[in-house]
C-alpha positions as semicolon CSV with decimal commas, in nm:
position;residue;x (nm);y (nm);z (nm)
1;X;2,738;2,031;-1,805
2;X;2,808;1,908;-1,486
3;X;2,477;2,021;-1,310
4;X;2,288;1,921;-1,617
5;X;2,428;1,507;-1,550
6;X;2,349;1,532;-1,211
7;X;2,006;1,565;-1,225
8;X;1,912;1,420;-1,556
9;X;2,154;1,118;-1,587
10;X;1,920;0,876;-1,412
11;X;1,681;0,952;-1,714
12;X;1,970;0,836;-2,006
13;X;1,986;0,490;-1,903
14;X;1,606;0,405;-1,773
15;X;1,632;0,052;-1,897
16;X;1,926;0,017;-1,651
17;X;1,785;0,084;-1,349
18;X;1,542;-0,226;-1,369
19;X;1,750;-0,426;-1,161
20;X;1,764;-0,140;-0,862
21;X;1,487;-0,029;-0,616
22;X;1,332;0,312;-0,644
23;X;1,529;0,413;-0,388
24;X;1,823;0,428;-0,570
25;X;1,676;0,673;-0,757
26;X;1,434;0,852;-0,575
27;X;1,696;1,175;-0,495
28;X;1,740;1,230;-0,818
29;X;1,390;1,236;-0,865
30;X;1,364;1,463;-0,587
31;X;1,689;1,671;-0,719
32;X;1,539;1,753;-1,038
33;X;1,115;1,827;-0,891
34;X;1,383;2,105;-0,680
35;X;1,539;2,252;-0,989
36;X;1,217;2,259;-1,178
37;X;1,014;2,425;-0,894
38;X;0,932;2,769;-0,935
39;X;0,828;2,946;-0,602
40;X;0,530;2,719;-0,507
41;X;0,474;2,585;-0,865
42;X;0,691;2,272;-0,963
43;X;0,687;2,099;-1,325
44;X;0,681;1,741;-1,234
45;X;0,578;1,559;-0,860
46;X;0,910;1,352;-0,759
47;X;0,742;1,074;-0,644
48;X;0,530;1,041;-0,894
49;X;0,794;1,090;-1,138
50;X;0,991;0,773;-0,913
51;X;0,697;0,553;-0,950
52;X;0,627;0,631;-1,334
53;X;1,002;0,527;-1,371
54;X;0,943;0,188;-1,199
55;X;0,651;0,107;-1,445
56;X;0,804;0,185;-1,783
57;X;1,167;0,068;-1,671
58;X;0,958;-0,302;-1,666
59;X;0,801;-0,189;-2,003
60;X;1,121;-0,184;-2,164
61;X;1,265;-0,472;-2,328
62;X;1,632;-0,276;-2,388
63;X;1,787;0,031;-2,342
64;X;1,643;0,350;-2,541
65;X;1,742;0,645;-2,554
66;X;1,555;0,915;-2,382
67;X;1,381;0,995;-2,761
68;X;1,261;0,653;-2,783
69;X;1,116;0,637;-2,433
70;X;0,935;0,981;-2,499
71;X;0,803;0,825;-2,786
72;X;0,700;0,504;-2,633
73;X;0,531;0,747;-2,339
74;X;0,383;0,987;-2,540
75;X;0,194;0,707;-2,789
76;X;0,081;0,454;-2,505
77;X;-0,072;0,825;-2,292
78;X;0,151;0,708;-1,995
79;X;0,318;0,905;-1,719
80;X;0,233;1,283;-1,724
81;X;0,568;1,358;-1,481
82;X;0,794;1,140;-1,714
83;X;0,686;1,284;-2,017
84;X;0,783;1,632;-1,911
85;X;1,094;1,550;-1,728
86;X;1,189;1,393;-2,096
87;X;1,072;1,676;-2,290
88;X;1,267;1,922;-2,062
89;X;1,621;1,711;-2,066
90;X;1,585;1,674;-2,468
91;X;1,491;2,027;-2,534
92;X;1,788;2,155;-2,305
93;X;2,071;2,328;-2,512
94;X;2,423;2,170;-2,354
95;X;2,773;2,267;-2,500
96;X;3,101;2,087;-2,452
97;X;3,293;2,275;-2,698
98;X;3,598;2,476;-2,533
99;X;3,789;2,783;-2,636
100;X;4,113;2,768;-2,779
């Protein structure tokens, strides 16, 4: 659970990071093209990903949940990188429940 906030958590709160520069968030960016790269073939470009953050982070009027902003990127035909990086994080299975 850990790994999986590390380098998805930037995606929760999009909305949020309006008020920072891309900068901010560009490692995570680059953390999670890393995880998703398979030999030479990666999922999503980080910097594209960083720079399709910047434009629908001014899109949004208040925070959404990562469903929501799929939603609202999927209908408007917006940011290819986003879109997967979304679809990826909300199709993930995570578990929190602990033995006894």
């Amino acid at each position: 659970m850990q790994h999986h906030n590390s380098y998805f958590c930037f995606l929760y709160h999009i909305y949020e990071l309006k008020d920072v520069g891309s900068s901010v968030f560009l490692p995570n960016s680059k953390d999670l093209e890393t995880i998703l790269t398979d030999g030479e073939s990666s999922d999503i470009n980080s910097l594209e990903l960083c720079d399709e953050v910047a434009v629908v982070r001014s899109l949004l009027g208040k925070d959404l949940s990562p469903l929501e902003v799929l939603k609202l990127v999927t209908k408007m035909n917006l940011d290819p990188n986003m879109n997967i990086a979304l679809r990826i994080l909300l199709t993930l299975s995570t578990s929190v429940a602990s033995g006894e």
